[in-house]
mmCIF file as gemmi writes it, N, C-alpha and C atoms, coordinates in Angstrom:
data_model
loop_
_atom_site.group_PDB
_atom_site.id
_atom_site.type_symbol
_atom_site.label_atom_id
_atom_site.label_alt_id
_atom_site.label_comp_id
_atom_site.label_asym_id
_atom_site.label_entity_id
_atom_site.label_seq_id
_atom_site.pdbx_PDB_ins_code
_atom_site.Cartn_x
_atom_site.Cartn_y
_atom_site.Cartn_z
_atom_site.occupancy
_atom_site.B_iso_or_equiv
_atom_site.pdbx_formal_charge
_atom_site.auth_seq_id
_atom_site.auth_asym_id
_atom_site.pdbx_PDB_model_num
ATOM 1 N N . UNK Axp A 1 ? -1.235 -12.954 -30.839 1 0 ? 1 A 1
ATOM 2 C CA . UNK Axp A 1 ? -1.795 -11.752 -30.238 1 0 ? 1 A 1
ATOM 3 C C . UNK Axp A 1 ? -3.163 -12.081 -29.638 1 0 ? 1 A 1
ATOM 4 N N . UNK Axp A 2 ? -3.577 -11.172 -28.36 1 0 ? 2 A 1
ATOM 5 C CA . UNK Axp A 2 ? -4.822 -11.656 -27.944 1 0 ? 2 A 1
ATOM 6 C C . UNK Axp A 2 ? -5.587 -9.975 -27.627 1 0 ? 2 A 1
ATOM 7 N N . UNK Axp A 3 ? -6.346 -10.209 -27.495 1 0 ? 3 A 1
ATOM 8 C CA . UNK Axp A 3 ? -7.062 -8.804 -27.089 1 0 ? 3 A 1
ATOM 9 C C . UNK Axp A 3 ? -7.991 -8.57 -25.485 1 0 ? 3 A 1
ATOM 10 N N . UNK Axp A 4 ? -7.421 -7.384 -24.934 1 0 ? 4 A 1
ATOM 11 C CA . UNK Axp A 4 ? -8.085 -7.417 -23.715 1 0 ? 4 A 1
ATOM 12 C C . UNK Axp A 4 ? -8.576 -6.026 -23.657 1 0 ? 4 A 1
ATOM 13 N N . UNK Axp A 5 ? -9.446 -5.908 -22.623 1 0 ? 5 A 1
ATOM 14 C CA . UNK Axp A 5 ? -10.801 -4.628 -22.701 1 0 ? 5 A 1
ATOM 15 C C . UNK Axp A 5 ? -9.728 -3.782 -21.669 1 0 ? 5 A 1
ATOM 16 N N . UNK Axp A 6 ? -9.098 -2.517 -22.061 1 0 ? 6 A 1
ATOM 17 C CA . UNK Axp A 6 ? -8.901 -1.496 -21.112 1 0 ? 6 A 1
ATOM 18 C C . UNK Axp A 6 ? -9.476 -0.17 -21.017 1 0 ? 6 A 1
ATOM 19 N N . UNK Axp A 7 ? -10.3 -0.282 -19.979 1 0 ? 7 A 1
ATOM 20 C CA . UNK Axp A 7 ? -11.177 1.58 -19.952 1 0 ? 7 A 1
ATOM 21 C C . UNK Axp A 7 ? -12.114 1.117 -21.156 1 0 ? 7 A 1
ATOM 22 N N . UNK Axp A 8 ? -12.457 0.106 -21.27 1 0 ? 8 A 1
ATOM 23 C CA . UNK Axp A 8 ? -13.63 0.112 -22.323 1 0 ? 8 A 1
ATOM 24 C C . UNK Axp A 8 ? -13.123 -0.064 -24.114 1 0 ? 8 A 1
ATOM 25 N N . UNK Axp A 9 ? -11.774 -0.174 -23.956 1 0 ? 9 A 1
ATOM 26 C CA . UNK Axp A 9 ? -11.423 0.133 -25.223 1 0 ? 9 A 1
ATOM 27 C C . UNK Axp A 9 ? -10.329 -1.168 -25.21 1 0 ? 9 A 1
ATOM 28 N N . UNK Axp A 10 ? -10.601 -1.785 -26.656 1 0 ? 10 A 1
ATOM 29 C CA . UNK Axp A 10 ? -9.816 -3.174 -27.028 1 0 ? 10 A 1
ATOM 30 C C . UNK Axp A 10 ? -8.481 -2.858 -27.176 1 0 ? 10 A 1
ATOM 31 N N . UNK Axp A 11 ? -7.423 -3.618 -26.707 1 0 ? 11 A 1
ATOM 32 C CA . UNK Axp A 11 ? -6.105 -3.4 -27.128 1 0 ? 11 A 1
ATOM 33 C C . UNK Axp A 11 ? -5.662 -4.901 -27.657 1 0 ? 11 A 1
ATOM 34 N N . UNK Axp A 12 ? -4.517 -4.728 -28.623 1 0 ? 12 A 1
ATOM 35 C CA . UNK Axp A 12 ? -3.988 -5.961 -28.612 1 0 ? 12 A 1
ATOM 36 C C . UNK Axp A 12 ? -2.563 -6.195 -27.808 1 0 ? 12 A 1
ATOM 37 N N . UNK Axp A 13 ? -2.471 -7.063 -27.37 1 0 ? 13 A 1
ATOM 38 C CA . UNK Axp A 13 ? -1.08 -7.167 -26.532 1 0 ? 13 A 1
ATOM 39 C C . UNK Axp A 13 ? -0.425 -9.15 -27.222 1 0 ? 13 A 1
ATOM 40 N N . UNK Axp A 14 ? 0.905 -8.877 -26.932 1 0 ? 14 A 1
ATOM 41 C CA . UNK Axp A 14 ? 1.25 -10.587 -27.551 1 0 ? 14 A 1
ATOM 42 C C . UNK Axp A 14 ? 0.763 -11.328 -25.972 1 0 ? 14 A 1
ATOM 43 N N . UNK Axp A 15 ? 0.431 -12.318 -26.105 1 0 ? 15 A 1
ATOM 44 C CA . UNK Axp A 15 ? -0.038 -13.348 -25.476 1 0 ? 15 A 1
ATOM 45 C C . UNK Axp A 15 ? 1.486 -14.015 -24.548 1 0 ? 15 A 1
ATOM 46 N N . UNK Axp A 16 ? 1.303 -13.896 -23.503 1 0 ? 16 A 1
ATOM 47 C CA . UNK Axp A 16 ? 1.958 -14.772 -22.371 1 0 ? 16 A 1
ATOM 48 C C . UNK Axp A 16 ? 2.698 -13.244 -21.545 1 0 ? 16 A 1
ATOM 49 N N . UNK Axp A 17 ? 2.673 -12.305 -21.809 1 0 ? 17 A 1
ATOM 50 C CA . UNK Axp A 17 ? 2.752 -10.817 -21.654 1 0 ? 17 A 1
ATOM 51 C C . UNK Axp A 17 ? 1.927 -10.251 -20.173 1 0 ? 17 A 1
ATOM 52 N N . UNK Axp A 18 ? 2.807 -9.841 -18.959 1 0 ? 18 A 1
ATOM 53 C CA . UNK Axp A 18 ? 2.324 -9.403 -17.769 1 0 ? 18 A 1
ATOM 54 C C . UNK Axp A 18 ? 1.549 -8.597 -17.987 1 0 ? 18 A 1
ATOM 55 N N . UNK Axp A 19 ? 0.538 -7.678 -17.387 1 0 ? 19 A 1
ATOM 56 C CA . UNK Axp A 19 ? -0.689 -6.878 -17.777 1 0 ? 19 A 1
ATOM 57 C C . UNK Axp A 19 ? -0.142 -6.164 -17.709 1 0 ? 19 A 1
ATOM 58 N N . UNK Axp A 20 ? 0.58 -5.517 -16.812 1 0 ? 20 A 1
ATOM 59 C CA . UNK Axp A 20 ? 1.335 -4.438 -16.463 1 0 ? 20 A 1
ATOM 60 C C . UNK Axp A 20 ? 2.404 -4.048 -17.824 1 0 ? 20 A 1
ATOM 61 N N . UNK Axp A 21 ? 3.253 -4.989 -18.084 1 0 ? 21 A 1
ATOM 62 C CA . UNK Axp A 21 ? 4.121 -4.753 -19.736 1 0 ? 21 A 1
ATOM 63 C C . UNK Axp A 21 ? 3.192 -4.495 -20.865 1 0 ? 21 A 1
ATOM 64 N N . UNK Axp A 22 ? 1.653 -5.245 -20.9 1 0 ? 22 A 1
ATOM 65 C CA . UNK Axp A 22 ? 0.786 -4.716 -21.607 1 0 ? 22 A 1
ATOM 66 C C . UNK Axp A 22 ? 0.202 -3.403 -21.664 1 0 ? 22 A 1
ATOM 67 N N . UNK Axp A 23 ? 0.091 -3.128 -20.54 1 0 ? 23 A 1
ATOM 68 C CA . UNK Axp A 23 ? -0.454 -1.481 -20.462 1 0 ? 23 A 1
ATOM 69 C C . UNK Axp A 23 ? 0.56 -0.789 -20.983 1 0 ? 23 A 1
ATOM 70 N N . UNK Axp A 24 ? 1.613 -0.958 -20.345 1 0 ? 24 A 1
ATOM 71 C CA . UNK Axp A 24 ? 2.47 -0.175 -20.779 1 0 ? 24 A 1
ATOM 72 C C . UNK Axp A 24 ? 3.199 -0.152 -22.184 1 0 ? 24 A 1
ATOM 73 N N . UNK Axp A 25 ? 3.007 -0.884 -22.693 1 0 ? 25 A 1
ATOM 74 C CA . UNK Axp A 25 ? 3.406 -1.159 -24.452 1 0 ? 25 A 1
ATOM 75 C C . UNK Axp A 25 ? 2.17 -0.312 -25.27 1 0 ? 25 A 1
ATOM 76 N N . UNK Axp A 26 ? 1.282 -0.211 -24.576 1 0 ? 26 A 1
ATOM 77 C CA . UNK Axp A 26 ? 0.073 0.58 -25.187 1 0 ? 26 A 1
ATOM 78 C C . UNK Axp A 26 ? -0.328 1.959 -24.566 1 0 ? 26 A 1
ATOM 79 N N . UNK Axp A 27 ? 0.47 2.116 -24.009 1 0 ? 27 A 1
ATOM 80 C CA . UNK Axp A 27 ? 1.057 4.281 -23.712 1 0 ? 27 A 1
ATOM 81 C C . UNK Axp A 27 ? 0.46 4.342 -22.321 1 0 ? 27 A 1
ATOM 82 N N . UNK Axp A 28 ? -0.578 3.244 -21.788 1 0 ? 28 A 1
ATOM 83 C CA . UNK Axp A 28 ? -0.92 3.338 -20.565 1 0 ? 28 A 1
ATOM 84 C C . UNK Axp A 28 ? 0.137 3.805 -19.53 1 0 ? 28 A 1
ATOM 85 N N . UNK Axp A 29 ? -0.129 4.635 -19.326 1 0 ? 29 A 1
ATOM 86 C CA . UNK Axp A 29 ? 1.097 4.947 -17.625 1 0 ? 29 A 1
ATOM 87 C C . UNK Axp A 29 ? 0.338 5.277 -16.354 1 0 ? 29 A 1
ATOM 88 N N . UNK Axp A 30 ? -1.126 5.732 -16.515 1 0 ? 30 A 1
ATOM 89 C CA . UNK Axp A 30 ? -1.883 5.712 -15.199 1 0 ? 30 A 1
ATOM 90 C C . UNK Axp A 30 ? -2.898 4.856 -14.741 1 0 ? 30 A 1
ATOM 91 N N . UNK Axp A 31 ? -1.944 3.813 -14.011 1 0 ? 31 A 1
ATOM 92 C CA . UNK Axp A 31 ? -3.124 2.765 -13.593 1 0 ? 31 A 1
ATOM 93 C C . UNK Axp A 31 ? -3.712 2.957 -12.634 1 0 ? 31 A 1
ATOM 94 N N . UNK Axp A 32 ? -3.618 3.784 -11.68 1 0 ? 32 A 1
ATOM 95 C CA . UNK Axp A 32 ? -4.297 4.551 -10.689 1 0 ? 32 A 1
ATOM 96 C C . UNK Axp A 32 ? -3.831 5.719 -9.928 1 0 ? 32 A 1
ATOM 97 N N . UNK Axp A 33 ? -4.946 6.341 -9.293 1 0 ? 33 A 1
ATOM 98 C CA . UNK Axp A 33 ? -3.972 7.499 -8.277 1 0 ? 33 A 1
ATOM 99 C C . UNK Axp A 33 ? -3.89 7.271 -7.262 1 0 ? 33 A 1
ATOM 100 N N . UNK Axp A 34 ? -3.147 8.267 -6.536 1 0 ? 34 A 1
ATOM 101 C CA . UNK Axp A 34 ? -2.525 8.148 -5.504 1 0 ? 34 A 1
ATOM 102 C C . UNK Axp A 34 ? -3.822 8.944 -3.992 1 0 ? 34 A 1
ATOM 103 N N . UNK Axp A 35 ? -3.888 9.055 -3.274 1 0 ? 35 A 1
ATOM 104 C CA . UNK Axp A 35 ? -4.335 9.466 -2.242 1 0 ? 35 A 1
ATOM 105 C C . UNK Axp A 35 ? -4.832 11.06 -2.068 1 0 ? 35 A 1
ATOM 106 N N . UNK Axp A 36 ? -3.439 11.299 -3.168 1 0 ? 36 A 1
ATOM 107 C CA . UNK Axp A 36 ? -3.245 13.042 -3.32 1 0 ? 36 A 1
ATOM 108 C C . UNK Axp A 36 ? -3.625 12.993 -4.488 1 0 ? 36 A 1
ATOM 109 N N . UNK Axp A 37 ? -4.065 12.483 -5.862 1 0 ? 37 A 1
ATOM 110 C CA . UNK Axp A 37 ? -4.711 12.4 -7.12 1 0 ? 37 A 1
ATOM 111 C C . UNK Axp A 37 ? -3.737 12.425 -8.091 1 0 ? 37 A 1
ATOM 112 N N . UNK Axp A 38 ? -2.755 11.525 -7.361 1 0 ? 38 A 1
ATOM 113 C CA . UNK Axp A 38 ? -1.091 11.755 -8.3 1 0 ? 38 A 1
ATOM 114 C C . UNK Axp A 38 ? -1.499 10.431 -9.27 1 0 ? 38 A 1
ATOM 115 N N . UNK Axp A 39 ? -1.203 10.813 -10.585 1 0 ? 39 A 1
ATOM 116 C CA . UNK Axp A 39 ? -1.044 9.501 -11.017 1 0 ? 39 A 1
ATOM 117 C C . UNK Axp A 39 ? 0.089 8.17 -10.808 1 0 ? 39 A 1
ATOM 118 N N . UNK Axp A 40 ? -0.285 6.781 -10.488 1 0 ? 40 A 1
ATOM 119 C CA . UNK Axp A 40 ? 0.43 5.905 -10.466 1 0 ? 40 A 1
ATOM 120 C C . UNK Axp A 40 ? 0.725 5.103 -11.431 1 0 ? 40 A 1
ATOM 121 N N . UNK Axp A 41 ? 2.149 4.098 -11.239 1 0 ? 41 A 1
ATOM 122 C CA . UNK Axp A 41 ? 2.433 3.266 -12.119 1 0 ? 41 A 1
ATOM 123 C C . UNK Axp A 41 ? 3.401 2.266 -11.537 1 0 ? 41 A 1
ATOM 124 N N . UNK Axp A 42 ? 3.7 0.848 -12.097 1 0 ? 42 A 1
ATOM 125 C CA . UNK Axp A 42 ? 4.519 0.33 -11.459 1 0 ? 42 A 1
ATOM 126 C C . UNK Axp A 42 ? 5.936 0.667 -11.301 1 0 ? 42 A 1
ATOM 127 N N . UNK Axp A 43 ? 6.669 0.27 -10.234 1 0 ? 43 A 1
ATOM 128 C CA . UNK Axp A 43 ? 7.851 0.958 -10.149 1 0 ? 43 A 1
ATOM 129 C C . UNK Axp A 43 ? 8.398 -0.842 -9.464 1 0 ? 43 A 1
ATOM 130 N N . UNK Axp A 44 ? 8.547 -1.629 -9.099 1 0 ? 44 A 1
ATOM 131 C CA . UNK Axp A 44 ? 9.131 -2.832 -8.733 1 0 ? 44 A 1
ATOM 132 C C . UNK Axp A 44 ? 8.786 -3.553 -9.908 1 0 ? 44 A 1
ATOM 133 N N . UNK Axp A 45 ? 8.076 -4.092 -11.067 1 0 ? 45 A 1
ATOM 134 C CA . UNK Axp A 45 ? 7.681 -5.414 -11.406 1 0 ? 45 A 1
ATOM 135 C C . UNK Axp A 45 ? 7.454 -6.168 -10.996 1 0 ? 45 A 1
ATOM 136 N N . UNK Axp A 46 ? 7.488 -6.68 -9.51 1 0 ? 46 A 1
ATOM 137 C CA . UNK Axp A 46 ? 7.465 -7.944 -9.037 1 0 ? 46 A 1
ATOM 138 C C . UNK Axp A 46 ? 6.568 -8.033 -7.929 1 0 ? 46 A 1
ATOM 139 N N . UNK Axp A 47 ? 5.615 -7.264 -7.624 1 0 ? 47 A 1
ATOM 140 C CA . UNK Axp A 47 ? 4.558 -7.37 -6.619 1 0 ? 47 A 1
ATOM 141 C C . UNK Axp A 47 ? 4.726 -6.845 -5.554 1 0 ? 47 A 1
ATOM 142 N N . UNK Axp A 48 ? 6.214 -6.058 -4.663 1 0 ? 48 A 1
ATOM 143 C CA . UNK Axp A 48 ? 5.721 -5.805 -3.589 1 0 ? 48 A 1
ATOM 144 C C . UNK Axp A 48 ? 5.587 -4.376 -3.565 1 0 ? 48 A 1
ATOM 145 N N . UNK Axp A 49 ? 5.871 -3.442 -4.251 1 0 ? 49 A 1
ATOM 146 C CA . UNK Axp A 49 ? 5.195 -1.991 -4.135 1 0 ? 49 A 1
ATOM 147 C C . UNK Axp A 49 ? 3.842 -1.601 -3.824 1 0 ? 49 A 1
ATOM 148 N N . UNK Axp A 50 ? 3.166 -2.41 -4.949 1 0 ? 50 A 1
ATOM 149 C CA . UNK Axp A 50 ? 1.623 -2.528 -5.255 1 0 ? 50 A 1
ATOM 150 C C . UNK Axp A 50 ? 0.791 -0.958 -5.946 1 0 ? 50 A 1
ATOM 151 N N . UNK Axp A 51 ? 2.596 -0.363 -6.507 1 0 ? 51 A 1
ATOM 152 C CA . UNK Axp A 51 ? 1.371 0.521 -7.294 1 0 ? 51 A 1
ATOM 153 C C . UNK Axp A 51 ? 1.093 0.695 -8.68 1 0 ? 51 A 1
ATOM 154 N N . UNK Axp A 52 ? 0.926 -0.705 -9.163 1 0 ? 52 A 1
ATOM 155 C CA . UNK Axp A 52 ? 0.185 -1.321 -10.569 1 0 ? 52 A 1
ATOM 156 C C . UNK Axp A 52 ? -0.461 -1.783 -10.488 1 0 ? 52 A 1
ATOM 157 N N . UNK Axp A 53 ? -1.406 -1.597 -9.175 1 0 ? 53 A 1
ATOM 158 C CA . UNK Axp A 53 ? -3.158 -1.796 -9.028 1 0 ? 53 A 1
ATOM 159 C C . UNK Axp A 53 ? -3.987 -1.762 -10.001 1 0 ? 53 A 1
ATOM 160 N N . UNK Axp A 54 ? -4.747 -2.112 -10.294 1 0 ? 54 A 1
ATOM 161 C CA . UNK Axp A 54 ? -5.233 -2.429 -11.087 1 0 ? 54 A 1
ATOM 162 C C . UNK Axp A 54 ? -6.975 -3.09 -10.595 1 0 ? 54 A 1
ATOM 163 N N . UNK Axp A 55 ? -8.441 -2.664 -11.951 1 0 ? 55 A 1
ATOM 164 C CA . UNK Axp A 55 ? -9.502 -3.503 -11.282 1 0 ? 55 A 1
ATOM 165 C C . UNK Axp A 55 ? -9.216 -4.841 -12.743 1 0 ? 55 A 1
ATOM 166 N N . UNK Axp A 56 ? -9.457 -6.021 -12.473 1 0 ? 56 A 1
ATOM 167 C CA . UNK Axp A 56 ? -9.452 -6.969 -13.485 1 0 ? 56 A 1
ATOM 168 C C . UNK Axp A 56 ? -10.49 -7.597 -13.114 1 0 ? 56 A 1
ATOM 169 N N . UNK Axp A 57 ? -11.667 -7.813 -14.298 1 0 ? 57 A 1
ATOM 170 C CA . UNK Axp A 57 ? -12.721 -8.301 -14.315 1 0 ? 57 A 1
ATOM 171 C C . UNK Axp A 57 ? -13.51 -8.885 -12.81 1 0 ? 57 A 1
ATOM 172 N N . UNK Axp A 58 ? -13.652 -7.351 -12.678 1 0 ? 58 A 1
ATOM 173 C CA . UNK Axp A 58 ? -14.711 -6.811 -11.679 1 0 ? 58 A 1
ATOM 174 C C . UNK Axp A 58 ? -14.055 -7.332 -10.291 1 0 ? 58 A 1
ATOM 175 N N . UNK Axp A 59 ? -12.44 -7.695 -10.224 1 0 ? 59 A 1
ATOM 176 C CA . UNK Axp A 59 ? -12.094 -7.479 -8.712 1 0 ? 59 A 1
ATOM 177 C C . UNK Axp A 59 ? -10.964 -6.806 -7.972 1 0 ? 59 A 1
ATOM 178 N N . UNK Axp A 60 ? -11.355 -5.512 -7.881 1 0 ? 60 A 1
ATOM 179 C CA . UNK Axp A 60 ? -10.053 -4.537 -7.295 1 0 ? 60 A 1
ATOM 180 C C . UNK Axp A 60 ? -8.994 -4.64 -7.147 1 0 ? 60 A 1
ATOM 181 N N . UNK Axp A 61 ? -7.957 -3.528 -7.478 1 0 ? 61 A 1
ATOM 182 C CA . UNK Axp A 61 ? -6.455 -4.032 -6.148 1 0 ? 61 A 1
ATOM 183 C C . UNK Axp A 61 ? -5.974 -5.039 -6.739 1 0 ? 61 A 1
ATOM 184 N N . UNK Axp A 62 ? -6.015 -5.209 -7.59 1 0 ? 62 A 1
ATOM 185 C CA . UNK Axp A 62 ? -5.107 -6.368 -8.364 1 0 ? 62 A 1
ATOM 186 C C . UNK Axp A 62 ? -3.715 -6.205 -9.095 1 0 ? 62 A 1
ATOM 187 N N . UNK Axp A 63 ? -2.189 -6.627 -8.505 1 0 ? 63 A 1
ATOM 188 C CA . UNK Axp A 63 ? -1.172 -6.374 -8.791 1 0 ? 63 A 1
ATOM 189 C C . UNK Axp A 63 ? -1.132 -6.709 -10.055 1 0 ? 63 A 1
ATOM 190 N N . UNK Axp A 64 ? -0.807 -5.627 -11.118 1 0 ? 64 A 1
ATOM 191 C CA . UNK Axp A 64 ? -1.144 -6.209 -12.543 1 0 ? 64 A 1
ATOM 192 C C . UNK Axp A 64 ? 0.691 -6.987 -13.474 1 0 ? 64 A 1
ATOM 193 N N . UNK Axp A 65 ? 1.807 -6.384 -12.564 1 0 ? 65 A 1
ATOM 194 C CA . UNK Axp A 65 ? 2.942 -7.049 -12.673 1 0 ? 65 A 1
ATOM 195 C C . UNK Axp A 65 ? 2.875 -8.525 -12.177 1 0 ? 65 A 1
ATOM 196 N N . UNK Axp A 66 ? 1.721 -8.876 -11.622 1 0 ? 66 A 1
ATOM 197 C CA . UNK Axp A 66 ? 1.581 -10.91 -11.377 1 0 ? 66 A 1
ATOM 198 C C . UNK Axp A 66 ? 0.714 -11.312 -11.944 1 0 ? 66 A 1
ATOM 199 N N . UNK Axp A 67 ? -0.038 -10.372 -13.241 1 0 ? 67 A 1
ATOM 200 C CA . UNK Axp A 67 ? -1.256 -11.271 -13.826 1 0 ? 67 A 1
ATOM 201 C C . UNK Axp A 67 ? -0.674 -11.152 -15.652 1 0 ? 67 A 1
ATOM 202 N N . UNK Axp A 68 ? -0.579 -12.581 -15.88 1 0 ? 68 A 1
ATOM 203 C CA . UNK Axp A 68 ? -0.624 -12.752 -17.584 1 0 ? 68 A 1
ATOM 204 C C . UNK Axp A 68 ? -2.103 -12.181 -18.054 1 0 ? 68 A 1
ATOM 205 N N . UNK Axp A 69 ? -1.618 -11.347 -18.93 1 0 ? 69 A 1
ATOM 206 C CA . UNK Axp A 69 ? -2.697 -11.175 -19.58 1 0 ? 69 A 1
ATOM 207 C C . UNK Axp A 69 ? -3.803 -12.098 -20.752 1 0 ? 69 A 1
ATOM 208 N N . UNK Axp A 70 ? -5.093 -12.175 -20.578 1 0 ? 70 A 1
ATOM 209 C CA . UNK Axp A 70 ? -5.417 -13.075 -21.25 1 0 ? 70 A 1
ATOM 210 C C . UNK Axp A 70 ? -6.838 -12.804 -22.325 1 0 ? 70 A 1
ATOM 211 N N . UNK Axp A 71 ? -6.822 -13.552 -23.184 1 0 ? 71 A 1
ATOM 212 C CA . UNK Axp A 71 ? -7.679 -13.041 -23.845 1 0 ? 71 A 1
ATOM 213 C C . UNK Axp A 71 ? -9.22 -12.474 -23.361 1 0 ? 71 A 1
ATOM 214 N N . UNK Axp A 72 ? -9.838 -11.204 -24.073 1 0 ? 72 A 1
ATOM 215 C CA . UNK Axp A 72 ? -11.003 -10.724 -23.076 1 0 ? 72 A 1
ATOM 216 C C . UNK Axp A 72 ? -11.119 -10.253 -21.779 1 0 ? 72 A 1
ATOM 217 N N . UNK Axp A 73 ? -9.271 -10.303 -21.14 1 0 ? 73 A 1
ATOM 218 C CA . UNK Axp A 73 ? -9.593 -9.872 -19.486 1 0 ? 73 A 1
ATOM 219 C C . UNK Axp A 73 ? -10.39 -8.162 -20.154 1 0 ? 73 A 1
ATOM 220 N N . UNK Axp A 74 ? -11.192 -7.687 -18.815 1 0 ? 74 A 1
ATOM 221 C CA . UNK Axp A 74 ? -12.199 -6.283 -18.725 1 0 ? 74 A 1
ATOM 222 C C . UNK Axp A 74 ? -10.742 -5.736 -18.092 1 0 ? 74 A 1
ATOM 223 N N . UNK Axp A 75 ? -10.106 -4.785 -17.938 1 0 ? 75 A 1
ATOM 224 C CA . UNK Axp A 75 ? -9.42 -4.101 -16.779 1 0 ? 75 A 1
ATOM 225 C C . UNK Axp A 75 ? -9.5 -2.784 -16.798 1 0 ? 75 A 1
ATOM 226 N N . UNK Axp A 76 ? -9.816 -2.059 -16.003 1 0 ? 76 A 1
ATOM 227 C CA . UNK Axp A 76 ? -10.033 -0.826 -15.283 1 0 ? 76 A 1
ATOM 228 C C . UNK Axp A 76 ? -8.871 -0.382 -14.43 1 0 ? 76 A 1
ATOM 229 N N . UNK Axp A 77 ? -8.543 0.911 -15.251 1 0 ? 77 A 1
ATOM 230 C CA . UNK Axp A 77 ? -7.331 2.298 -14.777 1 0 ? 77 A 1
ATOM 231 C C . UNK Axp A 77 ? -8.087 2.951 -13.568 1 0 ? 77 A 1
ATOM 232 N N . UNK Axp A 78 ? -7.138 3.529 -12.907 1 0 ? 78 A 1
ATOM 233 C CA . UNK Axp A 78 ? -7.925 4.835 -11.858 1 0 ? 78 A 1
ATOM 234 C C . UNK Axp A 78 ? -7.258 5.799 -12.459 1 0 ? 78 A 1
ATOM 235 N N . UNK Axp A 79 ? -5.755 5.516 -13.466 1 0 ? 79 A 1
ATOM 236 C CA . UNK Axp A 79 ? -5.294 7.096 -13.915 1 0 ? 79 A 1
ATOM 237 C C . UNK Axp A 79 ? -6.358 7.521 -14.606 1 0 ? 79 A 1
């Protein structure tokens, strides 16, 4: 198990685990909104939707279905 910072708050997730399967194993479902203030979430897994955006240690817009999660990543919701 490793621990990463979401919204300020530690979670544990198992290690080698997409960020996106991490959030979501931990009740996360709004990783950002939408234009209209809809909440988003991933709906492809595999990068080309892009709405499991995500900020990861301090750099925006980051598809979180292509990033392993790793110990200490910071990541920031817009839900």
């Amino acid at each position: 198990m490793i621990t990463i910072i979401v919204d300020g708050k530690g979670i544990q997730v198992d290690e080698g685990t997409t960020l996106a399967a991490a959030l979501l194993n931990n009740g996360i479902v709004g990783f950002r909104t939408s234009v209209t203030n809809e909440p988003r979430q991933p709906l492809c897994g595999m990068g080309v939707c892009f709405e499991c955006r995500v900020e990861v240690d301090g750099e925006p817009h980051q598809r979180s279905c292509l990033i392993t999660a790793r110990e200490g990543m910071n990541v920031i919701t817009g839900g």
